[in-house]
N, C-alpha and C positions, 0 to 999 in steps of 0.2 A: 548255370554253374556259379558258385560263389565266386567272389574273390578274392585272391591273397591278402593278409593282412598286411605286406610290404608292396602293395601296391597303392593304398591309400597312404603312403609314410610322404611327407613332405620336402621339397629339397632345400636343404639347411641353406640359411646366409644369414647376416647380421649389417645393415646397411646396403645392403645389395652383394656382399661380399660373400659370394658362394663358400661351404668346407663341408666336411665331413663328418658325422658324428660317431663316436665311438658308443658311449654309453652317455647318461643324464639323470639326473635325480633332482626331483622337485618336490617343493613343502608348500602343504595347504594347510588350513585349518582356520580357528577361530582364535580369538583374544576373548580371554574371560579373565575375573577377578574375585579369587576366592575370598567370601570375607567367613572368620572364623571366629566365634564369640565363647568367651570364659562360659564355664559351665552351660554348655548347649554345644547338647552330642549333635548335631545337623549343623553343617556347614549352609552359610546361601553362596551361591555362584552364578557373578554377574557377567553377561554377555559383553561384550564390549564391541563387535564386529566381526567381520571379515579379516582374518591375520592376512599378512600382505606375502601377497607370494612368490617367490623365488625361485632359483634353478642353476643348478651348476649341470657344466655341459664339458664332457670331455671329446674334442676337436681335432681334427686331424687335416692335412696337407698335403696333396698326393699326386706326384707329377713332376715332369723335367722343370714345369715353370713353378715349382711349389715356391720359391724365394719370391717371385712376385707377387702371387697369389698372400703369402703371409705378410709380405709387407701391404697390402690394400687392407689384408685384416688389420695390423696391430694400427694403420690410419683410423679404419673404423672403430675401432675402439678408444684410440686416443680422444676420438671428436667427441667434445662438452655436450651433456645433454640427451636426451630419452632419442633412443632409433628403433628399429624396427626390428624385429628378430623375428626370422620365421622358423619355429620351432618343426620337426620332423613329425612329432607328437602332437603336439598344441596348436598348430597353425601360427598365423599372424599376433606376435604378443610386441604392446609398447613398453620395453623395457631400459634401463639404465645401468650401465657398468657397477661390479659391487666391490671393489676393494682390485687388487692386484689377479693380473693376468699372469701365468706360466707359460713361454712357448719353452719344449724340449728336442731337440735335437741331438742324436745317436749315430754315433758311427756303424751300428749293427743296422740300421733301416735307413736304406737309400732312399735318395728322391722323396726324403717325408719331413715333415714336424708336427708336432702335438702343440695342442694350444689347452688350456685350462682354464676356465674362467667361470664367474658366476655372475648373474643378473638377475634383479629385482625388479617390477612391475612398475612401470611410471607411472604412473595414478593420473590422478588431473588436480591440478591446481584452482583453487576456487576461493573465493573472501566472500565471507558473509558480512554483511552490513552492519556493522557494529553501533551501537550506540544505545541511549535507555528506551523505552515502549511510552512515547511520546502521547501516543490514544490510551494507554490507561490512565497514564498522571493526567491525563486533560479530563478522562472521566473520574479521578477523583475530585478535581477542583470542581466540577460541575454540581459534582455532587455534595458539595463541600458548599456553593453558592445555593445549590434548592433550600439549604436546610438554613441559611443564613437570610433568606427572602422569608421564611415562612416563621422566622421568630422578630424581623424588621417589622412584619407585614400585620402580627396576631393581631391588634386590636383595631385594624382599619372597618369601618363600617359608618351607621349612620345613626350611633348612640351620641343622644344628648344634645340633638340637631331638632329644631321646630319642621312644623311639618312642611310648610312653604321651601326650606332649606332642604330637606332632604327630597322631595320632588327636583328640584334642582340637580342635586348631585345623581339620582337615578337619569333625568336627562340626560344627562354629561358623560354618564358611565354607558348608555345605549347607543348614546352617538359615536363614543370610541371602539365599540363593540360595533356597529353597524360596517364601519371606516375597515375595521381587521376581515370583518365579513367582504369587503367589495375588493381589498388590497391582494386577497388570496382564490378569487373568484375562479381564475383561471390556473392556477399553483398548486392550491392543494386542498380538492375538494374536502379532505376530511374536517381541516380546520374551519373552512368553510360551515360545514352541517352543523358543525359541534358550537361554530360563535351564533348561527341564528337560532339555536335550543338555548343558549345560553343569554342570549336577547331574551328569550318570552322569559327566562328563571331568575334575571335577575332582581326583580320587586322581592320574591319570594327570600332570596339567598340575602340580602340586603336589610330583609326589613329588619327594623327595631329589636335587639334581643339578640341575633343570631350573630356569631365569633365571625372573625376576620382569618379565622381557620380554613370553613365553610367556601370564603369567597376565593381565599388562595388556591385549594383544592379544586374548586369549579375553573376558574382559570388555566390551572394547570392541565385537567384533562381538557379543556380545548385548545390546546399545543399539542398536545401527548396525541391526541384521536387523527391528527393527521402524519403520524410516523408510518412507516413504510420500508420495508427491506425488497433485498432484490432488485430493486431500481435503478434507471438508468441515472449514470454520475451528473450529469447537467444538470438534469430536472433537481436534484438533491439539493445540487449548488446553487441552484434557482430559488428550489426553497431558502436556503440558507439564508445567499442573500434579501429574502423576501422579510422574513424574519427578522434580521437586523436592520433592513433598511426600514420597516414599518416603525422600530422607536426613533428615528428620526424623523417621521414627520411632523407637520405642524396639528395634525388629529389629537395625537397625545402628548404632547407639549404640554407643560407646566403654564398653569395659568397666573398673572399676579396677585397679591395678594397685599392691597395699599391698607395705609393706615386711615388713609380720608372714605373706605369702607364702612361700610355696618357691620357690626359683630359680626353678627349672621349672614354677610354676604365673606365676612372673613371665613367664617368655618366652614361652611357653602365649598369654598376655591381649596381651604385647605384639605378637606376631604376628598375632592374630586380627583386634586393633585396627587393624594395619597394612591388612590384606586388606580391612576393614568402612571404614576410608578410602578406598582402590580405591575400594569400588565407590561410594561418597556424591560422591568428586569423578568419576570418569565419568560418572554420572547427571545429576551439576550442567551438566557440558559439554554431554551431550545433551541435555539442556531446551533452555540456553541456542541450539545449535545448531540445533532446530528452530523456534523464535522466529523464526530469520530467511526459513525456510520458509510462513510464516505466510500467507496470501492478503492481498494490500492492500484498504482497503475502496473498495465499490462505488464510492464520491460522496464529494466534498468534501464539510465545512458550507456552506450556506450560510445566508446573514441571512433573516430571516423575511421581508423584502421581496421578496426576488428567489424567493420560491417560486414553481412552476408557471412559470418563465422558461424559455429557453433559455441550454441552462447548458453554457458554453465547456468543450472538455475540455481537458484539460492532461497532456501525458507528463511520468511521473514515473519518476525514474531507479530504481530500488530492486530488489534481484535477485530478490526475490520472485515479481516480476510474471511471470518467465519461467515457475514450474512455476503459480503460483495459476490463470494466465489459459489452461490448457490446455484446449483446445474439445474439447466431446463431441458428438455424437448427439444421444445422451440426456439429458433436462432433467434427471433424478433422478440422473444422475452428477456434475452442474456444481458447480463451488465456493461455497460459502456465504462470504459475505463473516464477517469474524469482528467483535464486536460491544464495547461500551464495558467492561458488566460484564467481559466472557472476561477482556481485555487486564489491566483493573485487576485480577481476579485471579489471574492469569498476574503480574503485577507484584508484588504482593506474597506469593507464594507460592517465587517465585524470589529477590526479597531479603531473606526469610526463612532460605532454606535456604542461602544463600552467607554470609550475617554468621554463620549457627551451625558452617559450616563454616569458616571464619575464624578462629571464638573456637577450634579443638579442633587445629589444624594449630601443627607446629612450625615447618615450613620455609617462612622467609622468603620464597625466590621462589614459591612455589606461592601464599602469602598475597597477592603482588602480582597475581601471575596474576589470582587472584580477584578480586582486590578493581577491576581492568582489567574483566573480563568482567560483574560488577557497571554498573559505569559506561555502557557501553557499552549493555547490555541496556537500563537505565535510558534511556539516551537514546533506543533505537530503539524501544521503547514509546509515550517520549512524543510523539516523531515520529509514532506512526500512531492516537493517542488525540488530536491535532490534526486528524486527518482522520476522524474517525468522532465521530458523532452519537450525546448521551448516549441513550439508553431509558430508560421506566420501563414498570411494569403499568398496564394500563387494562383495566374490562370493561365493556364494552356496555348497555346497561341492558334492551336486546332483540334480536331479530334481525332485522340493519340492513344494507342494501349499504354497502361501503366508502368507496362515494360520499358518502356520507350523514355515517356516520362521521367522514371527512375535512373536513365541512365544518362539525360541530359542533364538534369538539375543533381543528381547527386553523383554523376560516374559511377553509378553501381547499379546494374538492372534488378539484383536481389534484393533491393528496399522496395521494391513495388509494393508490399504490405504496410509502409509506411504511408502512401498514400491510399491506399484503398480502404484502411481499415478506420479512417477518419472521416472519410466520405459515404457517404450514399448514394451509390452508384451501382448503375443496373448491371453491369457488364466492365472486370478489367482491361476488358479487350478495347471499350470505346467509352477514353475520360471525355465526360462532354467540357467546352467553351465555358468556363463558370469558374468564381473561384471558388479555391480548395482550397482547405486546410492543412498545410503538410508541417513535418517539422523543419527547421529552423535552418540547421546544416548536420 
């Protein structure tokens, strides 16, 4: 047997404050925006959302105690702020007082009073993260620096060099190339493959005759051949730092260039130098460059209050997002969000290696170039170091579920994903003896 349809009706209240519903009338619909053009018989009609929905609700009072009963009411509606209304119709709706309440009282109807009121939908409150797109301006300046390397760079080669000299600067250029070859051995196989092909091509790319085009291009794709999406944030930031940290070493260091020289041991050193610049500012660019490839992190901060909450998400503009958040299958494929330490040393590793290349450069636009991709970098680190949570080490004092954990070092058993999802750990039920990485407070 069916049943009634006033047997699923819901028992009205508004704060917990029981009443009675007489009648109710609710408005849905959308928000559009006609827009209408001179001569053009077709309107277009923009969507705008969800209109927000409301409801007036005619209420009633009924009983010896209805004077108490309406005073708990007109408390619950005085009180500031979104409650709860359980609709007879609608079920459970979080809504907000809409303008003036009516209560009516009649000498013809004892023991009663009407209430009149309307209310409108409490939404959720949410702040998106305001500010400019910190990884595009970084990948214009990047791109802004290739194209400044590769007009600094055109006439590097080994024209107008004896031949004794330019055996020399091929040395020099296979032993920097050897050095990039051993520095990334275990980092990043691709640039790896790509600098020992590019050992056997440099006689070839080098000799007599051929542009300083050529040589910029070869170099470049052996940076470019070890890029990689989808990848875990460390490893990224490993490159990173690998990247910057290899123009500082003493491999490609600027050699001197005295005057108590031979001509020819001068233009020997100055050529060499020339090639050993190539590669310190390619290197810089690809650092820089794969910064903005970086994975954004998981979770905003939040304040220690609102831990274990229901935590609004917010679309954030930044082009990362398209390769970091690439879906797998596989859980051991997924991106690692990347963490406070990586960034700050990815930060200073990279304005290290751009002010020493700065100090060693002649040419003026190349120095601006840099000093641009500098800035930039700068700002889109500190952009994503606002959004990541510091860490430190912690270890256990035994072997403890995360639960437990969580509610010793941070009184909240609900952050247990704050340590398990930074660790590697077979089981949150038993953290081993070891330190961990957790955040900060």
């Amino acid at each position: 047997m069916m049943s009634h349809w006033k047997d699923k009706l819901r028992p009205a209240s508004f704060r917990g404050v029981p009443f009675q519903v007489e009648d109710d009338e609710g408005t849905f619909g959308r928000r559009v925006q006609v827009h209408e053009y001179p001569n053009r018989d077709q309107p277009y009609t923009e969507d705008l959302g969800r209109a927000t929905r409301r409801f007036s609700i005619s209420a009633y009072l009924v009983g010896n105690d209805f004077f108490e009963a309406r005073d708990r009411l007109i408390v619950a509606i005085d009180t500031p702020g979104p409650g709860t209304l359980v609709h007879p119709y609608y079920g459970e709706i979080a809504v907000c007082i809409d303008g003036e309440v009516r209560v009516i009282h009649s000498g013809r109807d004892g023991r009663m009073c009407r209430v009149n009121f309307s209310v409108v939908e409490a939404g959720e409150l949410s702040f998106p993260t305001a500010g400019i797109a910190t990884s595009q301006t970084l990948i214009s300046s990047c791109s802004a620096l290739n194209d400044r390397i590769g007009e600094a760079f055109a006439n590097v080669g080994l024209k107008d060099l004896p031949d004794f000299a330019q055996d020399g600067v091929l040395a020099r250029t296979k032993s920097m190339i050897n050095n990039v070859t051993k520095a990334f051995d275990t980092i990043d196989s691709g640039i790896t493959a790509a600098s020992r092909l590019l050992h056997g091509d440099i006689s070839v790319i080098l000799k007599p005759g051929s542009s300083g085009k050529s040589l910029v291009e070869a170099i470049q794709r052996m940076w470019r051949a070890g890029r990689r999406t989808g990848q875990d944030a460390l490893m990224l930031a490993q490159q990173i730092k690998t990247l910057a940290g290899v123009t500082l070493g003493n491999d490609l260091a600027p050699r001197g260039v005295w005057k108590s020289d031979r001509p020819s041991v001068q233009a020997e050193r100055r050529h060499s130098n020339r090639i050993a610049a190539l590669l310190r500012t390619t290197a810089i660019h690809e650092a820089t460059w794969r910064l903005t490839q970086l994975p954004p992190p998981r979770t905003a901060l939040l304040p220690v209050n609102q831990r274990g909450k229901r935590q609004i998400h917010v679309n954030i503009s930044h082009p990362a997002l398209h390769a970091a958040l690439h879906k797998t299958d596989n859980p051991m494929e997924r991106v690692a969000a990347v963490t406070w330490d990586a960034l700050v040393t990815v930060r200073e590793t990279l304005n290290q290696s751009i002010e020493h290349e700065q100090a060693s450069t002649l040419d003026d636009a190349l120095f601006l170039a840099l000093q641009q991709v500098k800035t930039d970098a700068n700002r889109d680190i500190a952009t994503r170091l606002a959004q990541v949570e510091k860490t430190v080490t912690r270890t256990p004092e035994a072997v403890l579920p995360a639960l437990v954990l969580a509610a010793k070092w941070y009184d909240n058993a609900a952050r247990e994903t704050d340590i398990t999802s930074r660790n590697a750990v077979n089981h949150p039920g038993f953290m081993p003896v070891k330190p961990l990485r957790v955040p900060a407070r």
